[in-house]
C-alpha positions in Angstrom: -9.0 -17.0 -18.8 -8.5 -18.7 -22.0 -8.0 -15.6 -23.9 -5.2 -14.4 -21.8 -3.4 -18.2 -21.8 -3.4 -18.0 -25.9 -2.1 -14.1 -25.5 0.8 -15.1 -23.3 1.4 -18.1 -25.4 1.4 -16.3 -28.4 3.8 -14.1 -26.6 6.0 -16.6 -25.9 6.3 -17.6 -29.5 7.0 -14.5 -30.5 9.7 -14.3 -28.5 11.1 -17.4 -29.7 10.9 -16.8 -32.7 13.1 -13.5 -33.0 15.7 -14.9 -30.5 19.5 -16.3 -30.5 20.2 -19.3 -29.5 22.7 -18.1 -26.8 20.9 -18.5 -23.1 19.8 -22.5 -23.0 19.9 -23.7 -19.4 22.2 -26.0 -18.3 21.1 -29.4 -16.6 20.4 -29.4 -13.2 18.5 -30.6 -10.4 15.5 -28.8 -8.1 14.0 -29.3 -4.9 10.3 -27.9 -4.0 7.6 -27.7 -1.1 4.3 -28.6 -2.8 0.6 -28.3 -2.0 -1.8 -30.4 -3.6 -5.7 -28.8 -3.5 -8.4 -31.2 -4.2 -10.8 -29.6 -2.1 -10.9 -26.2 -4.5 -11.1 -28.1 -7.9 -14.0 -30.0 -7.0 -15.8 -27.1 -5.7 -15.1 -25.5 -8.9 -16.8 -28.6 -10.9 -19.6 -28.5 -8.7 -20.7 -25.2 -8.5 -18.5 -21.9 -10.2 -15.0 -20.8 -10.3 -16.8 -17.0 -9.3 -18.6 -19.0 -6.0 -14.6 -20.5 -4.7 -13.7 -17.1 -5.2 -16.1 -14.8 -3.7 -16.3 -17.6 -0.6 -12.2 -17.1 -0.2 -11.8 -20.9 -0.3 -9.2 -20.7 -3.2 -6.5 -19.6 -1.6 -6.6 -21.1 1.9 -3.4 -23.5 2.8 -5.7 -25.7 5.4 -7.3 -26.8 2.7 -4.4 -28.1 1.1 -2.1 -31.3 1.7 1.7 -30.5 1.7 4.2 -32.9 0.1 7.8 -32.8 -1.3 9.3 -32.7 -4.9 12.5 -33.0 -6.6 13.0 -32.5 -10.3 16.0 -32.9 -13.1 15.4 -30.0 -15.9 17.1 -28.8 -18.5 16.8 -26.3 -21.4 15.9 -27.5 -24.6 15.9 -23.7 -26.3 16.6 -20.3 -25.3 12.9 -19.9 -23.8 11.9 -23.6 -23.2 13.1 -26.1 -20.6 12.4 -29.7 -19.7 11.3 -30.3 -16.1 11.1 -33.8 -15.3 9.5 -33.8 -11.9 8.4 -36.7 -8.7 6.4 -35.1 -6.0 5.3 -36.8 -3.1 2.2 -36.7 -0.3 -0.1 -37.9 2.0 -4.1 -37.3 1.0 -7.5 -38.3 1.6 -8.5 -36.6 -1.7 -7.1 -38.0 -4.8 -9.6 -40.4 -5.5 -13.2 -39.4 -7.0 -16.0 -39.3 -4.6 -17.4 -42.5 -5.6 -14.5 -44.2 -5.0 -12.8 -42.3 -1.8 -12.8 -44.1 1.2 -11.5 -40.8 3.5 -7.9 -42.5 4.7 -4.7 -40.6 4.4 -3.1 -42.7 1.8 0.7 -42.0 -0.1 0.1 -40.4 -3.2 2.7 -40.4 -5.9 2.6 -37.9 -8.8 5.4 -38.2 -11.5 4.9 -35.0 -14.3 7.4 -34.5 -17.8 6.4 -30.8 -18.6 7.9 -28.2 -20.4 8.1 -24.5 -19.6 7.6 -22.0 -22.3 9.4 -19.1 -21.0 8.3 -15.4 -21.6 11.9 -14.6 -21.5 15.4 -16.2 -21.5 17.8 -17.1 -18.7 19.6 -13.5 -19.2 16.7 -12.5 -17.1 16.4 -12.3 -13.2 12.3 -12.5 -13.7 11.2 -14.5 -15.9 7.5 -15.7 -16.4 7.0 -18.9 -18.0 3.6 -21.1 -19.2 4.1 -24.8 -18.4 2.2 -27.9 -19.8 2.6 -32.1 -20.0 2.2 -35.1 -18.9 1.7 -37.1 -15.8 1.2 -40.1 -14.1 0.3 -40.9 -10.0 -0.2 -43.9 -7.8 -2.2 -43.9 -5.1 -3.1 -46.8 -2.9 -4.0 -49.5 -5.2 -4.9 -47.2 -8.0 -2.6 -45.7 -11.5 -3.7 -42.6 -13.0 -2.5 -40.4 -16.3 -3.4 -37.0 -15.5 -2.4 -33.2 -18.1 -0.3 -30.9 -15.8 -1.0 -27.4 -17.3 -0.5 -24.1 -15.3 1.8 -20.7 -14.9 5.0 -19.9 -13.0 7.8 -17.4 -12.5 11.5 -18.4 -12.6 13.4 -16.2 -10.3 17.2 -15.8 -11.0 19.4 -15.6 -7.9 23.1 -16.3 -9.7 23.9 -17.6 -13.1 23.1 -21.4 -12.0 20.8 -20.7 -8.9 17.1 -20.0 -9.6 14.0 -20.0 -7.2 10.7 -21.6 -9.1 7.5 -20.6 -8.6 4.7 -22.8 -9.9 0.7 -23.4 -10.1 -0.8 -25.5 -12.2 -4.3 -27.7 -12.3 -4.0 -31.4 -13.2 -6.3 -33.0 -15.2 -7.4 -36.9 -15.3 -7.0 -38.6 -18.0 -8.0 -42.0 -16.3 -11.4 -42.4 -14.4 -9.6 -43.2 -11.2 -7.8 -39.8 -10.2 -9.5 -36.3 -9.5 -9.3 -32.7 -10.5 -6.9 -30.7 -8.5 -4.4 -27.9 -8.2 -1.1 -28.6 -7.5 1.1 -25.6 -6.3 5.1 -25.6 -5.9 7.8 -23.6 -4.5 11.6 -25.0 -5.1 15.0 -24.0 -5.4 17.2 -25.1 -8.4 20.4 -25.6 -9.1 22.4 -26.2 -13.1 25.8 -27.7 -13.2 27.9 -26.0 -15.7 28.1 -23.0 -18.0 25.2 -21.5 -20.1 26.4 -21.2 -23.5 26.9 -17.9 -25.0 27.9 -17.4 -28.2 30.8 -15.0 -28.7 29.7 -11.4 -30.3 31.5 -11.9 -34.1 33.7 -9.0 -34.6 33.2 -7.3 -37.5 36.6 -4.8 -39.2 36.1 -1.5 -39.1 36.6 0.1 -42.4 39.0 3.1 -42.5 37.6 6.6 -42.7 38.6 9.7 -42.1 37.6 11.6 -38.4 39.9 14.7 -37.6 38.6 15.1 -34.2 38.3 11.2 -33.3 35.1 11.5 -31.8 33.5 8.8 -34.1 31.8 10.7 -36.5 33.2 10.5 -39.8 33.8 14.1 -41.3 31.4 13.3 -44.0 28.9 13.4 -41.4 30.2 15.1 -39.1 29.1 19.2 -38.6 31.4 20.1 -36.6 34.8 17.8 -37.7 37.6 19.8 -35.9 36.0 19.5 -32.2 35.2 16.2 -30.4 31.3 15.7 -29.8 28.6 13.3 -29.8 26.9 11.3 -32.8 23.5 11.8 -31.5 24.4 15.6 -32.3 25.9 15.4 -35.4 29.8 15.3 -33.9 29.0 18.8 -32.2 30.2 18.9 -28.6 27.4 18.9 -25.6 29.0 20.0 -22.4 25.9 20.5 -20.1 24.3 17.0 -21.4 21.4 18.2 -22.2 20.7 17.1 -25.9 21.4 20.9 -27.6 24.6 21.1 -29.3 26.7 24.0 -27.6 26.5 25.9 -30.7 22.7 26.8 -30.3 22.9 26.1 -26.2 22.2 29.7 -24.9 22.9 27.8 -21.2 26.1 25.8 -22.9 27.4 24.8 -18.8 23.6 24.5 -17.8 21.5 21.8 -18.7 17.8 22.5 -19.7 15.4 22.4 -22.3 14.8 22.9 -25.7 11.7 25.1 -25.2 13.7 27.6 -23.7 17.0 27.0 -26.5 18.7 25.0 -23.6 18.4 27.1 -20.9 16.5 25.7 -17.6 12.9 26.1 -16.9 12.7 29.6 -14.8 11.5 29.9 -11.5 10.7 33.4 -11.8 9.5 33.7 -7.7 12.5 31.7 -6.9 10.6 29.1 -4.5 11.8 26.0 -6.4 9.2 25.3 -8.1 9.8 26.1 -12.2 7.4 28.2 -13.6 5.7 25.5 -15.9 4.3 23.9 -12.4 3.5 27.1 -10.7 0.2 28.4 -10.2 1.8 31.4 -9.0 5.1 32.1 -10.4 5.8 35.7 -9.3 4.7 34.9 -5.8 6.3 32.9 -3.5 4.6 29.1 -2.4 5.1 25.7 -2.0 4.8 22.5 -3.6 1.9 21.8 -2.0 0.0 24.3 -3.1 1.2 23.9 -6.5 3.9 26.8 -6.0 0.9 29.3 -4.6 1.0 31.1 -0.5 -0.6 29.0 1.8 -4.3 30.2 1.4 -6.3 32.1 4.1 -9.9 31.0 2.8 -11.5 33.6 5.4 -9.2 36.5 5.0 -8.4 36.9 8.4 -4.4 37.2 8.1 -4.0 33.3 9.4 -3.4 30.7 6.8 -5.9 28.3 6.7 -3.0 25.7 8.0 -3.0 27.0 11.1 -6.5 28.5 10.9 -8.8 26.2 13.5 -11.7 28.2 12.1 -10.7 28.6 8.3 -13.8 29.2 7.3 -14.6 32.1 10.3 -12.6 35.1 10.6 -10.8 35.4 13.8 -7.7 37.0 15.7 -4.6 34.6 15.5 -4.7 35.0 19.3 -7.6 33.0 19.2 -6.1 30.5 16.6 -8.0 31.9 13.8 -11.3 31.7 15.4 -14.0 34.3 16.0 -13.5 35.4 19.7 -16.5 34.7 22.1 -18.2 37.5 24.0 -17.8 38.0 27.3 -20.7 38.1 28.0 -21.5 34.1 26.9 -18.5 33.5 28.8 -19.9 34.9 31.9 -23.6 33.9 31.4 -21.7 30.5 31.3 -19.2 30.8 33.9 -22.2 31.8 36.5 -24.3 28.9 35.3 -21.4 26.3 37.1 -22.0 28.6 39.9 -25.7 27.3 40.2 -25.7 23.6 39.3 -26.2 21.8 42.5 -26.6 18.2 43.3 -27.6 15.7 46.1 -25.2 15.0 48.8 -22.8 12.1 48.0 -25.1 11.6 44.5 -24.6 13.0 40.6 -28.1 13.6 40.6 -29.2 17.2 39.9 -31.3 19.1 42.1 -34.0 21.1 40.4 -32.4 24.7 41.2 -30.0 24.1 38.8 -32.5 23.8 36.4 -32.8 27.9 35.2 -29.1 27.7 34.8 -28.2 25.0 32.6 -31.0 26.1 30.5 -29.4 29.1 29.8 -26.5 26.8 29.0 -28.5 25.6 26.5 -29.7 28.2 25.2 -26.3 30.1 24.5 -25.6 26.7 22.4 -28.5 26.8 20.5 -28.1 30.0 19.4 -24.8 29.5 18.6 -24.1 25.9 17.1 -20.3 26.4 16.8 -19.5 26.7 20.9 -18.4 23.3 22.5 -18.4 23.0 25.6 -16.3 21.1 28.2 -17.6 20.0 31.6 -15.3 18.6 34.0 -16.5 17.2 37.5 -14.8 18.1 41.2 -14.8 16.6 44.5 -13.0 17.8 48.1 -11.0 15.1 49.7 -13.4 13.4 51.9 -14.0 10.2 51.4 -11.6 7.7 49.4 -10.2 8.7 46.0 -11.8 5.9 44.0 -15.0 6.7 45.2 -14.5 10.7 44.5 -13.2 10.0 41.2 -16.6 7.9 40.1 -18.9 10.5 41.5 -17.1 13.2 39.8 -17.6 11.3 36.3 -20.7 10.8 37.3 -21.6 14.4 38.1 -20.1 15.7 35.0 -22.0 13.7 32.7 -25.4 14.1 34.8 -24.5 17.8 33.4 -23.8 16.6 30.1 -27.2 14.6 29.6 -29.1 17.5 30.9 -27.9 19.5 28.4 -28.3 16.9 25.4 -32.3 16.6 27.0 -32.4 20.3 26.1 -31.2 19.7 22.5 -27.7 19.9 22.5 -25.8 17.9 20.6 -24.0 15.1 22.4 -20.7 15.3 20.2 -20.6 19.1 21.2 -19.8 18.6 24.6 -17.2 16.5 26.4 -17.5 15.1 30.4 -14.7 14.1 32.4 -14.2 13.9 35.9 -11.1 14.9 38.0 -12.0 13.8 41.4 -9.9 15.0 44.4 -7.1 15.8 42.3 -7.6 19.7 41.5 -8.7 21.4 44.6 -8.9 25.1 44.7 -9.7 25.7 47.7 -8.1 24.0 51.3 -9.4 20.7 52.1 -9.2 21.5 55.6 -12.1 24.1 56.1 -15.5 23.4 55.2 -15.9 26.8 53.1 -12.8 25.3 51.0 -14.3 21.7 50.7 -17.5 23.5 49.4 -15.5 25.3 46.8 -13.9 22.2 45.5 -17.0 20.4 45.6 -18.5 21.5 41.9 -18.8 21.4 38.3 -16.6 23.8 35.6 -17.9 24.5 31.8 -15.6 25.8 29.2 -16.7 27.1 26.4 -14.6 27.2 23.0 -15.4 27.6 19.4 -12.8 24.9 17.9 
């Protein structure tokens, strides 16, 4: 911390040192919401800076004790200003320890400090070091304390300015305490800044046939207008190549290619210097390159659910399942069978979701889906729960047997998706069951 405070002041000096003494501020006054932190400091003296920090104590308003401030400044140079400030607040913390008694008492803080600005007033941003001298009351008790902290000046018209300001205030007296004192404020300067007027300077006569403001002595090409960054030779596309060795004279580009643009040989808008593939066709993306198909299968891998597995696009990109597991799986639903009004399974559907299992062990990239049915009888709430519960009675079967539970997904459907007529018992039957889809993406 100390070696970027002498950095910035040295900054600052710099600054001021090379500088015209055309941007002082004007007097004015400034009123601020302030926050005074005793709490932080003295954790800081009694333990580590790196503790407040990594505890996120620093920075927490509760801990603080909010007050109001006014304050007359004025600049004394281009990149320093007098701030002449009286803050006022109510604290239980301004005392040391030994001597706090843990009432809310008036505290009074009067602080002369001057800002060393980074910048000048010209600026809307301006960073600024500040440092001084102050003095408080509180309760029965006068204090000296050093003010010394950072801020940023914020310009929001020639004579309005927002102030930002931290700073930590030191005692000087044994009968005040460490804190931070923190301060945002508005402020307002009465009257003109002082700029000095630019001294003109008479132009000698010399001679320029074209009157572009290259003398002929200089200029190379003295009988057409042009531009003194080209020698007086005319630049009609802008692009910093005198027309006379501009191959693309209406075109701006590049001296690389003697003025021209940089090609874009494929013509997908991507120059040629950026393209991976310049005589094919791509997108930015891809750094001017086709969409890739990593497995070859004519389906870029963008669209490619399977980008790694070759498949039909029919089957977005994915290897197409045989029939055969489909129907092995298909006839398995068939066969699962449960007790009435339960989800639990009834051993004869054993043999059959073991095959189910099987066909996804062998095969680790099928998921499956199992979705639970009910007929109508009965109320809806009470279908809907048993077809849940049916569907994931499936579900934990399987994972039993191995497979893995994100592979598979259970939900229940209830009443709602007969396909049969509720009004026979053969069609209650067929809507009373379980369905397993199987899919490879």
């Amino acid at each position: 911390m100390k070696k970027i405070m002498l950095s910035v002041l040295a900054l600052v000096a710099f600054s001021i040192s090379f500088a015209q003494n055309d941007y002082k501020k004007a007097p004015g006054f400034a009123i601020h919401f302030t926050f005074d932190d005793f709490k932080t400091a003295s954790e800081i003296r009694s333990t580590s800076i790196s503790s407040v920090v990594n505890n996120k104590q620093w920075y927490k308003i509760s801990r603080m004790d909010p007050g109001m401030a006014v304050s007359y400044l004025k600049g004394l140079t281009n990149h320093i200003d007098f701030v002449g400030t009286l803050t006022g607040s109510f604290t239980d913390d301004a005392l040391p320890n030994n001597l706090s008694s843990g009432d809310q008492k008036f505290l009074l803080e009067a602080a002369a400090t001057a800002n060393f600005k980074l910048l000048t007033d010209r600026y809307y941003v301006d960073p600024f070091i500040t440092a001084g001298v102050g003095a408080s009351k509180y309760g029965g008790y006068f204090s000296a304390f050093l003010p010394v902290g950072v801020g940023l000046q914020v310009k929001l018209s020639d004579n309005v300015f927002v102030l930002l300001n931290s700073q930590y205030r030191i005692p000087v007296t044994e009968k005040a305490a460490y804190h931070f004192y923190h301060s945002i404020g508005i402020a307002e300067t009465f009257g003109k800044t002082k700029v000095k007027a630019p001294v003109e300077v008479p132009m000698p006569v010399v001679l320029d046939r074209d009157n572009d403001g290259v003398v002929d002595s200089l200029d190379k090409c003295p009988d057409t207008p042009g531009i003194a960054a080209l020698q007086g030779c005319p630049d009609r596309d802008g692009d910093g190549i005198a027309d006379g060795d501009d191959k693309c004279p209406d075109v701006a580009g590049t001296a690389k290619y003697q003025g021209c643009p940089v090609p874009d040989t494929d013509g997908d808008g991507i120059n040629d210097e950026m393209d991976k593939c310049p005589n094919v066709k791509g997108f930015a993306r891809y750094q001017g390159c086709p969409i890739p198909d990593t497995d070859g299968d004519g389906v870029n891998d963008e669209e490619d659910k399977c980008p790694t597995r070759p498949g039909p696009a029919t089957n977005q990109g994915c290897p197409v399942i045989a029939k055969e597991v489909v129907d092995k799986i298909n006839y398995a639903a068939k066969n699962i069978f449960f007790a009435t009004g339960s989800s639990k399974l009834l051993a004869k559907s054993y043999k059959s979701l073991n095959e189910v299992a099987k066909l996804l062990a062998d095969d680790e990239t099928l998921q499956l889906s199992i979705d639970g049915h009910t007929d109508n009888t009965g109320k809806a709430d009470k279908n809907q729960t048993l077809s849940e519960a049916r569907a994931n009675a499936v579900k934990t079967y399987l994972a039993s047997k191995g497979v893995a539970d994100t592979r598979m997904t259970a939900t229940g459907y209830g009443q709602d998706k007969p396909v049969a007529d509720n009004k026979t018992a053969a069609g209650r039957a067929k809507n009373r069951r379980v369905e397993m889809t199987v899919k490879n993406y």
